[in-house]
C-alpha positions as CSV (number, residue, x, y, z in Angstrom):
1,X,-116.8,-88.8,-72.3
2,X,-117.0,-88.1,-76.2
3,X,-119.1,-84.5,-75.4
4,X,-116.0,-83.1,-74.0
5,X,-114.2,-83.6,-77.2
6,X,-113.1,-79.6,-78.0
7,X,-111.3,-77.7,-81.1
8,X,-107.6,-78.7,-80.7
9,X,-108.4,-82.3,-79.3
10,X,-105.7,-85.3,-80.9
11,X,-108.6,-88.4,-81.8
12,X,-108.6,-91.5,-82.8
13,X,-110.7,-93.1,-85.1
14,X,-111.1,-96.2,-87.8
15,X,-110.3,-95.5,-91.2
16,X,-111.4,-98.9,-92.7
17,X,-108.9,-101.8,-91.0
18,X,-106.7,-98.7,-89.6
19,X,-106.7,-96.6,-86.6
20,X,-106.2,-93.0,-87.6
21,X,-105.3,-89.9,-85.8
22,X,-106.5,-86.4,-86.1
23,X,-106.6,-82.7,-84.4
24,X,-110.5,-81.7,-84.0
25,X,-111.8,-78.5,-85.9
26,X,-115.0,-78.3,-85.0
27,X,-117.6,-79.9,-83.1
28,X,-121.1,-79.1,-84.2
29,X,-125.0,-80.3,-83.9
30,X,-128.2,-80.8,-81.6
31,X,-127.0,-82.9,-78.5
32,X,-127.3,-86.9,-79.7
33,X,-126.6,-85.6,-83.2
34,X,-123.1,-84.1,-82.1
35,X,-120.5,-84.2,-85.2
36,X,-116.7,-83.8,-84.9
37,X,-114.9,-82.2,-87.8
38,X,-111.6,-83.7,-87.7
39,X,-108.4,-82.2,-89.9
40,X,-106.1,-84.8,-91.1
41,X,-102.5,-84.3,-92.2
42,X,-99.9,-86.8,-93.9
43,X,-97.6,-86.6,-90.6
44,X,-100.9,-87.0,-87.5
45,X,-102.9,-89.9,-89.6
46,X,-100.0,-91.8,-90.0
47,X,-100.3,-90.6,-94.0
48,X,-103.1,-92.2,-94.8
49,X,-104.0,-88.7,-96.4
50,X,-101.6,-87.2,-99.4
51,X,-102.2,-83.6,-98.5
52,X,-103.9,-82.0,-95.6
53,X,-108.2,-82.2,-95.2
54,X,-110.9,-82.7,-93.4
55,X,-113.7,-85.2,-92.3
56,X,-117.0,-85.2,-90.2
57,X,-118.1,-88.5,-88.2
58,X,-120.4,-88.7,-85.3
59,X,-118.8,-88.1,-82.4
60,X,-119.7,-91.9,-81.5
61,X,-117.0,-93.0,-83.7
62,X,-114.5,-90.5,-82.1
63,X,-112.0,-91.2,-79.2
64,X,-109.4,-88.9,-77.1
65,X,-106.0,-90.4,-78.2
66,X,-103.8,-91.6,-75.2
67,X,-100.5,-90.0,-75.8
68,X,-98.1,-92.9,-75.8
């Protein structure tokens, strides 16, 4: 269940055509308005990021990673 996303979580999530992974930061907002903060690094997304920052999506778009 995406609610029991926490702070340290690996995600997934699309990035245009690409699936990209990410540790979550934070998870903030009103329940049904939840938003995941999600830091990105070259090596975790797979660099599709130069240098290390941060997005927010709705935790909708947001998936657990299954460790491969």
């Amino acid at each position: 269940m995406k609610e029991d996303l926490k702070v340290g979580d690996i995600v997934a999530f699309l990035w245009g055509v690409s699936e990209v992974h990410g540790t979550v930061a934070e998870v903030y907002g009103a329940k049904g308005n939840r938003q995941v903060v999600i830091a990105l690094d070259p090596e975790t997304s797979g660099y599709v990021v130069d240098e290390p920052t941060t997005v927010s999506l709705p935790i909708a778009d947001v998936r657990k990673a299954v460790a491969a």
